[in-house]
N, C-alpha and C positions, 0 to 999 in steps of 0.2 A: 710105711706100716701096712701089713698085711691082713686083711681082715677078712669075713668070710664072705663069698661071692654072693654079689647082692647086696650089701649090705654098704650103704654111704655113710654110714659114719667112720666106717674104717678102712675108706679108700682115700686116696691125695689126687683129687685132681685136680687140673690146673684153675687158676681165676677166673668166674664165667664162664664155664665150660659144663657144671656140674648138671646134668639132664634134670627136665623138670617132668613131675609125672602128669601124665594127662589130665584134663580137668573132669570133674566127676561131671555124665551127661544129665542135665534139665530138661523138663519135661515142658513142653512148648503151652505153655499157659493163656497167649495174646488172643489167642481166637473168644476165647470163654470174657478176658477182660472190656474183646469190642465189643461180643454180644450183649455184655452186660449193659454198656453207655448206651448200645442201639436202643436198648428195654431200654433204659432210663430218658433218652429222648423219645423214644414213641410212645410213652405213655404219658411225659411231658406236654406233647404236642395234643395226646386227645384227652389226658385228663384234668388240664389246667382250664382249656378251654368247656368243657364239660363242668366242669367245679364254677366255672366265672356263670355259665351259662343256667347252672341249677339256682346260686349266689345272687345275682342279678335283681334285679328290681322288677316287676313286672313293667309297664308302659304306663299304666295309671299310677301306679309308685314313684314312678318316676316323674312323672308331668306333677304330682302333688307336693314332692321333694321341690321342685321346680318353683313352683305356684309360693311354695311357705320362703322360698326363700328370694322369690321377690317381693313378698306383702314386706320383708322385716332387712329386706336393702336398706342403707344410709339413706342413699337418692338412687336417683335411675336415668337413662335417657333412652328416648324414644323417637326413632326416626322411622319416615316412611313417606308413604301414597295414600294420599284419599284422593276419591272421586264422588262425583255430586251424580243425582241421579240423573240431570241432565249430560254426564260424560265429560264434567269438566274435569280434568287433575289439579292437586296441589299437591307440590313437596309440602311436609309437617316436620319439624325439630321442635323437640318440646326436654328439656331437664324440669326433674319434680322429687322435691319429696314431702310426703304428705300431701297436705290441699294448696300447699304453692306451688306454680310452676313457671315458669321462663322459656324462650326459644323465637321460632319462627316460621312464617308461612309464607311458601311463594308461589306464586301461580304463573301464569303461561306468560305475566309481563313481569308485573313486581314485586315486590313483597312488603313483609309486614311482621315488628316486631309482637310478639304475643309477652302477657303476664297476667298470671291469674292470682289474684288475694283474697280474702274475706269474701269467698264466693263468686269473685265478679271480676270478668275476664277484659283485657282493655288492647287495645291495637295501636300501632304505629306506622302507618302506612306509608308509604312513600307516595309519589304524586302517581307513576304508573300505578299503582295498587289501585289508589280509588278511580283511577281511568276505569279499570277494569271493573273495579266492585260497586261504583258509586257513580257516577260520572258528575254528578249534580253536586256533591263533597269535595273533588278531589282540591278545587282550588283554596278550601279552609281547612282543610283537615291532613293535608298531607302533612308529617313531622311532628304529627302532636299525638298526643295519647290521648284517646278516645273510649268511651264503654261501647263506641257502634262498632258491634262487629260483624259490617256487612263485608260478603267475598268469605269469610272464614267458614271453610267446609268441615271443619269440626265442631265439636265441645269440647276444648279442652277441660272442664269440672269434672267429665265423666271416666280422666285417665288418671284418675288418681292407682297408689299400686295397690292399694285395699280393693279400690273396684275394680282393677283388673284384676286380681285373684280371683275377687269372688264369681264377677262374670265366666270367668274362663274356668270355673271350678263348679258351674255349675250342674250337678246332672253326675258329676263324675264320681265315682264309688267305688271300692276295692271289694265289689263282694260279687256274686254267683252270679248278678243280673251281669250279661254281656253286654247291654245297651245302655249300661254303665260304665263302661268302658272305655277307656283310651286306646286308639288301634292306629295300625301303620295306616300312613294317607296314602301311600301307593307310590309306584316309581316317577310318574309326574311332577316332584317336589323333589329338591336336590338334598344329596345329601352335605354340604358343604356348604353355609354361606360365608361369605368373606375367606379367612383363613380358618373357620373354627369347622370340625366335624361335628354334626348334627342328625338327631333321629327327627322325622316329622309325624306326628300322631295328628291324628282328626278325634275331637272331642264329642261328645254328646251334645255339643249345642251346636255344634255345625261348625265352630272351627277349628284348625289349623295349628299347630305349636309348634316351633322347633326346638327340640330340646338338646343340649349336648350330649353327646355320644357317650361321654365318660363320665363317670363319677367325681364331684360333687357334681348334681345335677341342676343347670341355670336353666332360664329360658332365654333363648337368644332368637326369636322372632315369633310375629302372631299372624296369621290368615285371618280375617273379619276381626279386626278387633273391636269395640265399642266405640262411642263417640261421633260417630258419623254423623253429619246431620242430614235430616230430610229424606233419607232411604237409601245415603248415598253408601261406599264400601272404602275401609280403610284396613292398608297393609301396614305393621310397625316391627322393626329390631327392636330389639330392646339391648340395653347395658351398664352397669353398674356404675356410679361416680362416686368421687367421694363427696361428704357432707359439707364440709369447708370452701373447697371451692363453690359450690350450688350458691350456701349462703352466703357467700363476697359478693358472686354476681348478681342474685336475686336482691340483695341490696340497693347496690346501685342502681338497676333498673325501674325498683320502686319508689326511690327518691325523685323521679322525674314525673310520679304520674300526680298531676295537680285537680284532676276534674276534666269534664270536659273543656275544649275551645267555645267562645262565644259564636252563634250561631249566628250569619250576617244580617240583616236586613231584608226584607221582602216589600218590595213598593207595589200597592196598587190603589187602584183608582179610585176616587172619590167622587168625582161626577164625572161627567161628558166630556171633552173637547169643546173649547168654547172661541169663537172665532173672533178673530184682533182686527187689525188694518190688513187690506189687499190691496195690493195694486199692480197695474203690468210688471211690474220689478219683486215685488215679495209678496210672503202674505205670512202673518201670523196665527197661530194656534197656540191656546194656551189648557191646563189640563190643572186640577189638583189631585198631589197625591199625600197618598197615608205612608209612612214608614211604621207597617204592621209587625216592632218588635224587634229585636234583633241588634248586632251591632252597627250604627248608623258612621262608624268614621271614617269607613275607604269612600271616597270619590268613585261618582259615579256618573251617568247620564242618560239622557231622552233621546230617541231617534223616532222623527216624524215622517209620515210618507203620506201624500196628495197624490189619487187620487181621481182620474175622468170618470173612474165609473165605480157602481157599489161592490163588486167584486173584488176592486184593489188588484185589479189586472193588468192598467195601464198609468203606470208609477208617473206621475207631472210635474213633481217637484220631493226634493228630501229637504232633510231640515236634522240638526244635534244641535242640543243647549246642554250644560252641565245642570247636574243636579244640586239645589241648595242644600243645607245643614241642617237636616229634619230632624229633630230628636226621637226617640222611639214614640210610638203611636201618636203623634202631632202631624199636622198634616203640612202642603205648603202649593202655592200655583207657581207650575212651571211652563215659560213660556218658550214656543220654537220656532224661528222664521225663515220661510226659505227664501235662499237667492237664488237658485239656482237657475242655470240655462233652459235647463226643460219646461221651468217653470213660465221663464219669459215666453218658449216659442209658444205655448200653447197658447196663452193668453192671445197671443198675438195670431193666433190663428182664427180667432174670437167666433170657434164653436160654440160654444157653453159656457157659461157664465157658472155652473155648478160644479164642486168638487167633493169630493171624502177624505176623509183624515182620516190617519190613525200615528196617536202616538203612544210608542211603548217606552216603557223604563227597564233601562240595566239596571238587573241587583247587580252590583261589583263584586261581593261577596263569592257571587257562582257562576255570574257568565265575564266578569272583569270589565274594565273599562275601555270596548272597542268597539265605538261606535261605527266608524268605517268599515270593516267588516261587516256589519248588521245591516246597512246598507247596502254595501256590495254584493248581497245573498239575497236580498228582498228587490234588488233594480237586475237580477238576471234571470226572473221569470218564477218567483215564487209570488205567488199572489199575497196581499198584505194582508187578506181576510184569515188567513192561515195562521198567521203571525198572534201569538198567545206565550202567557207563562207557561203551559204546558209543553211548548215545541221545544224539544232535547236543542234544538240550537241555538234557544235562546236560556236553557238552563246552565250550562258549561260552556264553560271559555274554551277546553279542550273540541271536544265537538262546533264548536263554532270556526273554530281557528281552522280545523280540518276540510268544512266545508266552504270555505273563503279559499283554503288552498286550491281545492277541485276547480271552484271557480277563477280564479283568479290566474291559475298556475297552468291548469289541464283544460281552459276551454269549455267547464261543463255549464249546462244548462241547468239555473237554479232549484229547480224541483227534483231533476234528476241527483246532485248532490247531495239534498237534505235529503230524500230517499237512502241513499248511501250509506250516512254516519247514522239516520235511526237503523238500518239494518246492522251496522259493528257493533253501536251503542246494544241494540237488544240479546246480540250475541255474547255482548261480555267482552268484546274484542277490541273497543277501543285503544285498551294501554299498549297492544301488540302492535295494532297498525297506526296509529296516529303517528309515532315517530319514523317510520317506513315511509307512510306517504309524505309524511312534510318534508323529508332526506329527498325525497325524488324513487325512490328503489323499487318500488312497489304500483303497478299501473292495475286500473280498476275498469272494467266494461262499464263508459257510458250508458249503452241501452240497459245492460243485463244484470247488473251487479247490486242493485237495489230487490231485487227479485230474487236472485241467487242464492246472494249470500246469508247464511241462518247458523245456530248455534253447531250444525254438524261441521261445518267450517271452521270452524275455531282452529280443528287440527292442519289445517290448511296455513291460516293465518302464522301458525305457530315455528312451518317448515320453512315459510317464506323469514320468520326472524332468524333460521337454524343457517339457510342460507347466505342469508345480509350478511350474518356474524361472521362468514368463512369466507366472504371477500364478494360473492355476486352483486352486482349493485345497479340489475336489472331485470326484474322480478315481475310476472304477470298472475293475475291471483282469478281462474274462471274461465276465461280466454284471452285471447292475442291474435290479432292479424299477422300472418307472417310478411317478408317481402313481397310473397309472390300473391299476397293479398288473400290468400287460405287464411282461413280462421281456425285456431287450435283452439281445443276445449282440453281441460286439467281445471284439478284442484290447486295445482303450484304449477307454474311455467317459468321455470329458469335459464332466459333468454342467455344470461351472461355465459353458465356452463351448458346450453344447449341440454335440458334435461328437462322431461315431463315430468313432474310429484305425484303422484295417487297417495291419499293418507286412509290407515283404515285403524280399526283395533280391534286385538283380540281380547272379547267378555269374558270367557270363563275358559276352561281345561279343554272341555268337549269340544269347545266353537272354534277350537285354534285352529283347526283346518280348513274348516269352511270359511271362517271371517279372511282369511289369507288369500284363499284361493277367489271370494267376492271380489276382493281386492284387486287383484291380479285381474279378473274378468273384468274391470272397471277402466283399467288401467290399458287392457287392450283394444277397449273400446274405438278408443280415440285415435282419432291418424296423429302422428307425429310429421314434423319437416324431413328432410334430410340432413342428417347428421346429429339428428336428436335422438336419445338412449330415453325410454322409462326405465322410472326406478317406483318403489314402494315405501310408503314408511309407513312403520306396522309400531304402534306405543300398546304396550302389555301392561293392561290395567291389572290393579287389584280384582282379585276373583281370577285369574289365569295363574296355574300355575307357573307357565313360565314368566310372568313378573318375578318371581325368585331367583332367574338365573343369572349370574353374570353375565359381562361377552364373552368370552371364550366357551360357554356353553349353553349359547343359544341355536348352534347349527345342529348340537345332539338333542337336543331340546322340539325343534320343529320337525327332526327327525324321527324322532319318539311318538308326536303329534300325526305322525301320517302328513307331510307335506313333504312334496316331494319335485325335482326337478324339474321334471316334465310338467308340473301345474303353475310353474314359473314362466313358460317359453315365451320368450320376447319380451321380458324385463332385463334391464342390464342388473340393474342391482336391488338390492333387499335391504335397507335399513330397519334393525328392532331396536327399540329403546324399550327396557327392562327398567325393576328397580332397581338395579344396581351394575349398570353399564349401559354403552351403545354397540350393536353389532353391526357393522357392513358385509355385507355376505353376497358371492355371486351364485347364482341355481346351481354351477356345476358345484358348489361346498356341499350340497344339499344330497349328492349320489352317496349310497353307501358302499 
């Protein structure tokens, strides 16, 4: 069929073949559609964050949002750092809600369960705790629950979450005044503790918050928080529990507490020494004593010492009798007689015809029943006129034991040992060292160590237990003779790993570089042997901000601080302990 040109309806052409017409041309529109998405993410990027940023809470909004919603937490817990304003540390774990609380407290040896009820806080200490806190307790009170809360560098009544709100709200106000204000603390204070992102605001009362970064707004840590005792400074996390567990475990724990333990027995003296039969072979002395109260049922005993002269300088005979079954406040005579050899020579040397007594009574209660030792400390040059219920080694069995070991074990001369254990005892440090040195691990300067040793040691004490633990099991605490008969001076001498210790800390923000670099000047002091490295350990109290940092950012940390490489030269290494890690660091980490 024949149709008119042009026209395909009335032409035949073959199948598939029939031309298609061009497609109508489109006007290229893609430019205009990406511009559009560009607008609509650039103004994304600056008007969302612009909107969050107008939106936002101010920093006092927020610390307040913070504040309300710790007062009306289920429970809470609370961990951290105090220190005493003599510079002692303790860890604190403490769960609470309301005015009960539960947790624990441990210091440079032991620790000690805490529980607070109906106002009144009670302890549980372990044997090292009252080494440390008490030394005169530890032998009746260790395992018991107690209202004495000696060694406890808090108050715990003062961390309740009402009184932490209120303290930490104090001053603070959403209005015109700026010194009402909650403001940034500065780059000093991390932004990240643990895994959680955090703002740090500084308060109107002088401390520290961390507050979460996001909305809902918690508190997840305090700079100075309350409770400290005695002017000391306490760092705490804070975190949320729930109410169920609190009260199971708060439970059980106050099912054990009964009152206190009965307090032991204390004997003393009701008249003179009153003299028995003598002869070249013995001689008796007999004494009445009072049992002034207490509980009278551990066994105990008398240790007598004779004697040439009234100083009690030249010991001529000893003498132990056990003690009879006094009831409280009744009295009873007890008699002691010596055999001994010294006694015979003397006699038999027949200078003197006259002698002096003295006999003292173990309380069992506090110093135990070890007459032999009490002896053995009194016949290696402690004069017996010395010898009193006041002398710390005749109040603890621990301290006594320790200086029977010096003598006994190391050779020392009596007065230089009880010298010794009153210098630990006074520092707090007995729970640290008394297992060190009765192990052997630990060696003590005969002349110097009575002199030396004071409460700034402590951190000393504490490197030599950081070492023990990690395998050293020859440890010098002050100085050490080497082979070559050179005397090294240190705070820690770790013979085992060939390493000097210097320990220091840093106080506050400001001091981090100076106290570091003191350090280090300290530390170079001293000659070392050949093939011995110094090292440093630096503990970052509360009031520093980098107590905040973890380890992995404690080299940006001292770097921030102004310490720097070159004020390290000739330390091998740099140990910090933070709250919340340990960092080993060599000076070269320290270059930026």
């Amino acid at each position: 069929m024949i149709g008119l040109p042009g026209d395909p309806q009335t032409t035949n052409w073959p199948y598939g073949s029939m031309p298609v017409p061009p497609a109508p041309k489109r006007r290229r529109r893609w430019p205009w559609v990406a511009g559009a998405v560009a607008l609509v993410l650039v103004l994304g990027a600056v008007a969302v964050p612009l909107y969050q940023r107008l939106t936002r809470p101010t920093p006092t909004e927020q610390v307040q949002s913070a504040l309300a919603a710790l007062e009306h937490a289920p429970a809470i817990r609370l961990t951290g750092e105090s220190i005493t304003a003599e510079g002692t540390p303790q860890r604190i774990s403490l769960s609470l809600a309301g005015k009960r609380a539960y947790g624990q407290a441990r210091g440079s040896a032991g620790s000690a369960d805490v529980l607070v009820q109906h106002g009144v806080t009670y302890l549980r200490g372990d044997r090292a705790w009252w080494r440390t806190a008490d030394e005169t307790t530890a032998l009746y009170l260790s395992g018991h629950w107690t209202a004495q809360t000696s060694g406890l560098s808090v108050d715990p009544t003062e961390l309740t979450q009402t009184g932490l709100a209120k303290y930490l709200g104090k001053g603070l106000r959403a209005n015109a005044d700026p010194d009402a204000h909650a403001k940034p603390a500065g780059a000093g204070y991390p932004s990240v503790l643990g895994s959680t992102a955090v703002t740090p605001y500084r308060l109107p009362n002088g401390s520290v918050v961390f507050v979460t970064a996001a909305s809902p707004y918690t508190l997840v840590g305090i700079d100075r928080a309350p409770g400290a005792a005695d002017g000391g400074y306490l760092d705490l996390t804070v975190a949320t529990v729930g109410k169920d567990s609190f009260t199971s475990r708060f439970a059980k724990l106050a099912g054990g507490v009964h009152g206190d333990p009965t307090t032991p027995a204390h004997y003393v003296y009701h008249d003179r020494p009153k003299q028995g039969t003598c002869d070249p072979y013995s001689c008796t002395e007999s004494v009445r004593l009072v049992a002034d109260g207490g509980d009278t049922g551990r066994a105990g005993h008398v240790v007598g010492f004779y004697s040439s002269d009234a100083a009690g300088k030249h010991i001529v005979g000893t003498c132990s009798a056990k003690l009879p079954k006094i009831r409280p406040n009744h009295s009873a005579r007890v008699s002691c007689t010596t055999r001994s050899q010294s006694w015979q020579r003397w006699v038999a040397t027949g200078a003197s015809t006259h002698y002096w007594v003295w006999i003292q009574p173990l309380d069992p209660g506090y110093v135990g029943d070890h007459p032999n030792q009490v002896i053995n400390v009194f016949t290696a040059g402690v004069d017996a006129s010395d010898m009193g219920p006041d002398d710390i080694v005749l109040q603890s069995e621990d301290a006594l034991a320790v200086t029977d070991h010096l003598i006994a074990a190391d050779a020392w001369k009596g007065r230089a040992a009880v010298d010794a254990v009153h210098a630990i005892c006074d520092a707090g440090a007995l729970g640290v060292l008394q297992p060190l040195i009765m192990a052997g691990h630990v060696q003590l300067d005969q002349d110097g160590f009575g002199d030396w040793f004071n409460d700034e040691h402590v951190s000393a004490a504490v490197a030599a237990k950081e070492h023990a633990a990690a395998g050293s099991t020859k440890l010098a605490l002050g100085s050490w003779q080497d082979p070559n008969d050179r005397t090294v001076k240190a705070d820690l001498i770790d013979i085992s790993a060939k390493t000097t210790v210097t320990t220091g800390r840093v106080t506050t923000t400001r001091r981090t570089r100076g106290d570091i670099e003191q350090a280090a000047d300290r530390a170079r002091a001293g000659a070392v042997p050949d093939g011995f490295g110094r090292q440093l350990r630096i503990a970052a109290g509360p009031g520093s901000a980098l107590y905040w940092s973890s380890a992995a950012d404690v080299a940006a940390g001292l770097r921030a601080a102004g310490v720097t490489s070159a004020m390290l030269h000739g330390i091998r290494r740099i140990r910090v302990v933070t709250g919340f890690g340990t960092a080993t660091l060599t000076p070269n980490q320290l270059r930026k």
